[in-house]
PAMARLO-155220 format. One record per residue: x, y, z of N, C-alpha, C in turn. Coordinates in nm, 4 decimals. Layout:
n_X, n_Y, n_Z, ca_X, ca_Y, ca_Z, c_X, c_Y, c_Z
X, Y, Z, X, Y, Z, X, Y, Z $
...
END
This chain:
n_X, n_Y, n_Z, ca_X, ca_Y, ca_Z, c_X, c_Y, c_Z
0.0844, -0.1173, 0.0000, 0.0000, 0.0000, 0.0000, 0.0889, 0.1236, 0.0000 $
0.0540, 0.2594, -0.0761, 0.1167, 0.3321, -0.0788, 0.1080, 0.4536, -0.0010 $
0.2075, 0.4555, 0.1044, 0.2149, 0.5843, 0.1725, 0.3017, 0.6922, 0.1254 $
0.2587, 0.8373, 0.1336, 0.3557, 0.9342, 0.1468, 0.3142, 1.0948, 0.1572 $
0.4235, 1.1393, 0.1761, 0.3780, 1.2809, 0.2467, 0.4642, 1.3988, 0.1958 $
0.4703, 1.5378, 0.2000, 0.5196, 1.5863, 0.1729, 0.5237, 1.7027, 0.2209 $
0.6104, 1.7941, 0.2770, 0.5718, 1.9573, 0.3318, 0.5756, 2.0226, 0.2507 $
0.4944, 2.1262, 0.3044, 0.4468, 2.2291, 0.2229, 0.4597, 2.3914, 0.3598 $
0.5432, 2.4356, 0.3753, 0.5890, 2.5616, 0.4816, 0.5542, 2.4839, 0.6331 $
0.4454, 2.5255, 0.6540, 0.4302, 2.4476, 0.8074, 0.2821, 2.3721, 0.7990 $
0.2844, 2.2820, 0.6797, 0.1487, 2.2207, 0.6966, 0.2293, 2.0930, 0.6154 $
0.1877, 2.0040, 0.5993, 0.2166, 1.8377, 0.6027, 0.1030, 1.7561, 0.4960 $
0.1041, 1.7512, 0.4077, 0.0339, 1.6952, 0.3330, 0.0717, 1.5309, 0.3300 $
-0.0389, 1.4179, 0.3159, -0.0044, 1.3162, 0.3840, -0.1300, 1.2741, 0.2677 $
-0.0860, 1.1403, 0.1636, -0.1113, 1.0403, 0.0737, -0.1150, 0.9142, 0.1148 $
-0.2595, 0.8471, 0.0915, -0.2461, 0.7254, 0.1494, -0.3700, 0.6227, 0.0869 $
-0.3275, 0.5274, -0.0064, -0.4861, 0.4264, 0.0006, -0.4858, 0.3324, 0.0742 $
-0.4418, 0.3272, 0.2030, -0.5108, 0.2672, 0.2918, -0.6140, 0.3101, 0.3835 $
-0.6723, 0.4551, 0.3388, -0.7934, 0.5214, 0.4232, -0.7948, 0.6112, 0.4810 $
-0.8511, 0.6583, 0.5729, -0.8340, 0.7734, 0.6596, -0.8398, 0.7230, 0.7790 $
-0.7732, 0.7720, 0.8361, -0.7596, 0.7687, 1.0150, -0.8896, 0.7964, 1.0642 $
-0.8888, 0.7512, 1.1551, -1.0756, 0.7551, 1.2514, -1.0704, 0.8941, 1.3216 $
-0.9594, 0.8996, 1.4242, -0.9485, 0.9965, 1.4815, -0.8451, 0.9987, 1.5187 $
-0.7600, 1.1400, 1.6263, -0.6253, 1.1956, 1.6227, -0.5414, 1.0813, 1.6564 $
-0.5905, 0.9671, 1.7492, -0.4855, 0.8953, 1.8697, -0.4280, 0.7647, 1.7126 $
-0.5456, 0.7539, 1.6112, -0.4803, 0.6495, 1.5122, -0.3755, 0.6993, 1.4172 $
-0.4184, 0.8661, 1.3962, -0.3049, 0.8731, 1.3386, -0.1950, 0.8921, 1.4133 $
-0.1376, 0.9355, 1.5562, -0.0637, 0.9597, 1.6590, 0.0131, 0.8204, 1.6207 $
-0.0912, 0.7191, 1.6596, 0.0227, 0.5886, 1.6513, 0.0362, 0.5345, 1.5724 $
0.0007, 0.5788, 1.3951, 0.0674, 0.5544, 1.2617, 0.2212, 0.5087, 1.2537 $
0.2788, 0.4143, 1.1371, 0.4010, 0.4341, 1.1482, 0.4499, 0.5153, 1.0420 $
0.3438, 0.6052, 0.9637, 0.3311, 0.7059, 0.8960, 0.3374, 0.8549, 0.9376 $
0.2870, 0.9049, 1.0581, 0.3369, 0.9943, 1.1382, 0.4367, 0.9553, 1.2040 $
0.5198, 0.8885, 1.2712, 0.6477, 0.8410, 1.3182, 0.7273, 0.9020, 1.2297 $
0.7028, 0.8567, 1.0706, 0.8079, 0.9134, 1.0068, 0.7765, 1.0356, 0.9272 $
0.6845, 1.1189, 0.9833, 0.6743, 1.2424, 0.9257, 0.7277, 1.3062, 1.0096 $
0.7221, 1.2420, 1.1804, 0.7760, 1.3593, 1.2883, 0.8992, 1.3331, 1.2710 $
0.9831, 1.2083, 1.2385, 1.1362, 1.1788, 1.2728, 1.1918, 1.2693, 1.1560 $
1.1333, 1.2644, 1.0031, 1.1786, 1.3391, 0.9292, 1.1856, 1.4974, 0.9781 $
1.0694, 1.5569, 1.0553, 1.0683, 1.7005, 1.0737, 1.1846, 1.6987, 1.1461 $
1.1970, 1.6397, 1.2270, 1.3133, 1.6642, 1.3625, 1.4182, 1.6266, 1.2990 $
1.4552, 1.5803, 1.1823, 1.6331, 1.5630, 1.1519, 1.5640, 1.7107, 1.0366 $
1.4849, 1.7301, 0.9686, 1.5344, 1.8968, 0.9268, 1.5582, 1.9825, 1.0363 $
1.4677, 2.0031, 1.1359, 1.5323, 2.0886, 1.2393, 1.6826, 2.1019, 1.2951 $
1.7155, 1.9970, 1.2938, 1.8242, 1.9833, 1.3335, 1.9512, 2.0428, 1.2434 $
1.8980, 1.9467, 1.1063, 1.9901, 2.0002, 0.9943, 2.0063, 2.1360, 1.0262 $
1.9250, 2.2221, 1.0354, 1.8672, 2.4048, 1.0265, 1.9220, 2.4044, 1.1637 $
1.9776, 2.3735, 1.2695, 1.9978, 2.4118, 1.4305, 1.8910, 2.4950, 1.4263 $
1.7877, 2.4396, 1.4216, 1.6856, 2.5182, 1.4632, 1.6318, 2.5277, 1.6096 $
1.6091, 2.6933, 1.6527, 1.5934, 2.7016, 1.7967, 1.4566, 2.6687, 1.8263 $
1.4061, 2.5803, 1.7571, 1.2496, 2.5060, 1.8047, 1.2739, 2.3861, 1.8929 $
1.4103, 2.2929, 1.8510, 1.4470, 2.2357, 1.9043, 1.4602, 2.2407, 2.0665 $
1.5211, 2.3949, 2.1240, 1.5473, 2.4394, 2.2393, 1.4190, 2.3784, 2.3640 $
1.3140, 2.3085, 2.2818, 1.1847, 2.2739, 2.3830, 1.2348, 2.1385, 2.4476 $
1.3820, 2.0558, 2.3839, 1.4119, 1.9501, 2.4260, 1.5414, 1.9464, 2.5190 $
1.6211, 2.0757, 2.5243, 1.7171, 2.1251, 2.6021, 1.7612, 2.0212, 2.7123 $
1.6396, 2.0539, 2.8207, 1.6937, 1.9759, 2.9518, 1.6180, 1.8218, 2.9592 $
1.5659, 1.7546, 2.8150, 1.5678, 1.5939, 2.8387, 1.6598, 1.5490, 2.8045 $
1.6815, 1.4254, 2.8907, 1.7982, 1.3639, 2.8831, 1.8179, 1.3028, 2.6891 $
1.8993, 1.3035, 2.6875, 1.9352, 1.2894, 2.5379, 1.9059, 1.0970, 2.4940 $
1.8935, 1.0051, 2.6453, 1.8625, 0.8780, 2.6087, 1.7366, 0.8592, 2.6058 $
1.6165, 1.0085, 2.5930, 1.4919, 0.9484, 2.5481, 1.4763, 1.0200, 2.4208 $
1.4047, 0.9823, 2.3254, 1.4068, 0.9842, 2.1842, 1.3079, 1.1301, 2.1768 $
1.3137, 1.2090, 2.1033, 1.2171, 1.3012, 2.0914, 1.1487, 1.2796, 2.0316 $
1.1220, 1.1916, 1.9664, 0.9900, 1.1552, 1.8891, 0.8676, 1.0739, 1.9910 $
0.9799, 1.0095, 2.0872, 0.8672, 0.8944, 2.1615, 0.8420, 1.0155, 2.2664 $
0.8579, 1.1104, 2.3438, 0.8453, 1.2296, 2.4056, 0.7252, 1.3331, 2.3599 $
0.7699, 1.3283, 2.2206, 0.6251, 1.4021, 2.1103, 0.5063, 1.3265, 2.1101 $
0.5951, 1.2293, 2.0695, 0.4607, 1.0957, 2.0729, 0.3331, 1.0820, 2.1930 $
0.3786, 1.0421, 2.3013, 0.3394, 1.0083, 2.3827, 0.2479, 1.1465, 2.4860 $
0.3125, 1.2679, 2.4209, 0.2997, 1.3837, 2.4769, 0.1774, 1.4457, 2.3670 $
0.1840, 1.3994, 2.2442, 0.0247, 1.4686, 2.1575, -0.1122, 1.3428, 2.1995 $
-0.0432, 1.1804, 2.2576, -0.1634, 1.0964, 2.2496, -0.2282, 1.1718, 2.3955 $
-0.1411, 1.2065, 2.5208, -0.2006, 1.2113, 2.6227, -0.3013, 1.3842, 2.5728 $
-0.2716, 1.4898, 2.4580, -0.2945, 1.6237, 2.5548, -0.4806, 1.5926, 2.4096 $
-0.4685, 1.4874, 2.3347, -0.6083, 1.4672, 2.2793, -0.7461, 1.4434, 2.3879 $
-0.7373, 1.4034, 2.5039, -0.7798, 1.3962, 2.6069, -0.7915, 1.4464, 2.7372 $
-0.6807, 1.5543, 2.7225, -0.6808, 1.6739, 2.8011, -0.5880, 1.7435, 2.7875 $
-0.6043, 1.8760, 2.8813, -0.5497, 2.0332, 2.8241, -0.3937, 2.0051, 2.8529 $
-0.3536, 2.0757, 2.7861, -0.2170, 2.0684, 2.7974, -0.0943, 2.0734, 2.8959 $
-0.1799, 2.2041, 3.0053, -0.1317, 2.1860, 3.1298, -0.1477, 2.0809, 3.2453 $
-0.2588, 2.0084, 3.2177, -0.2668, 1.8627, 3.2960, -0.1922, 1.7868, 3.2478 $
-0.1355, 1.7754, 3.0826, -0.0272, 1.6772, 3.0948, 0.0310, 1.6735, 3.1404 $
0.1436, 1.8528, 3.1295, 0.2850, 1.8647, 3.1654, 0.2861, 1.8287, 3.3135 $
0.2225, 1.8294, 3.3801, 0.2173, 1.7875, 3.5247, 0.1903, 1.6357, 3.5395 $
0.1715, 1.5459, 3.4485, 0.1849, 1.4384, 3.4718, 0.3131, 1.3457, 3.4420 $
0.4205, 1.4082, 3.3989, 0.5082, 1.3558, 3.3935, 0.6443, 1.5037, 3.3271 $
0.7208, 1.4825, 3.4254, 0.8150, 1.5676, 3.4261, 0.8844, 1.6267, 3.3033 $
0.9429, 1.5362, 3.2146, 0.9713, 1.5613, 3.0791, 0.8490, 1.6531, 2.9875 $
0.7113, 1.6164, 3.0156, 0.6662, 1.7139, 2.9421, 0.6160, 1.8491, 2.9749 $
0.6932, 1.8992, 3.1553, 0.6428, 1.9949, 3.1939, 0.7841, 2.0647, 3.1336 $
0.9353, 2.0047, 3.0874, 0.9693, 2.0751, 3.0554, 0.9937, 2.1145, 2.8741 $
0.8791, 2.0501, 2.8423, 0.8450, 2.0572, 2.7137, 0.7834, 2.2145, 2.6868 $
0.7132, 2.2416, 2.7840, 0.6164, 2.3592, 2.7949, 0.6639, 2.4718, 2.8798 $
0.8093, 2.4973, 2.9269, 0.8533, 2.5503, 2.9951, 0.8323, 2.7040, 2.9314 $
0.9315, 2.6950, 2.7952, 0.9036, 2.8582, 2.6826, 0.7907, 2.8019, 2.5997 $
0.6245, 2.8781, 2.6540, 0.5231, 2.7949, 2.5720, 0.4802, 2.8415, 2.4558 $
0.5817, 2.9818, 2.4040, 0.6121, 3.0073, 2.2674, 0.6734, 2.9411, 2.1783 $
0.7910, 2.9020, 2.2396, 0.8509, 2.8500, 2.1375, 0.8178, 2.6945, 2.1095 $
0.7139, 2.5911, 2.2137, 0.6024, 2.5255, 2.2292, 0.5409, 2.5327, 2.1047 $
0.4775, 2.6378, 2.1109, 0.3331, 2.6204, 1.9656, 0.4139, 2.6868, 1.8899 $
0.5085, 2.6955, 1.8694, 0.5897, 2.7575, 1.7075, 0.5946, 2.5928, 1.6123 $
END
């Protein structure tokens, strides 16, 4: 089946005949978003981009994708500030909550 995606400035265009996703948490745990976020995060990087700076003080042996990951399935079910308080890494996800929603 054929997947693929492509950016377009800051929006993500995403090709697929295997269907549409039901709702946010199926596409969250796609292995089609996996590799739309792993791709965004090695351009950022390429670019030293200071968006990155939201991952500063996690330890570098947890993956930022499984951090993203795990951090968009929990905030579909609640606000954003009840996540970051449920687990430490994503309160300091939200620390500069500008550079957060950039």
């Amino acid at each position: 089946m054929k997947e693929e995606f492509h950016f377009y400035d800051k929006q993500v265009v995403i090709k697929s005949n295997k269907g549409i996703c039901q709702d946010s948490e199926e596409l969250i745990k796609s292995e089609l978003f996996k590799k739309v976020l792993q791709k965004y995060l090695k351009y950022l990087k390429k670019k030293d981009s200071p968006l990155l700076g939201i991952f500063k003080d996690i330890p570098e042996s947890i993956q930022e994708e499984f951090i993203l990951n795990s951090f968009l399935l929990l905030c579909k079910d609640s606000s954003i500030e009840e996540v970051s308080k449920t687990n430490s890494q994503f309160g300091l996800l939200l620390r500069d909550s500008y550079l957060f929603h950039q």
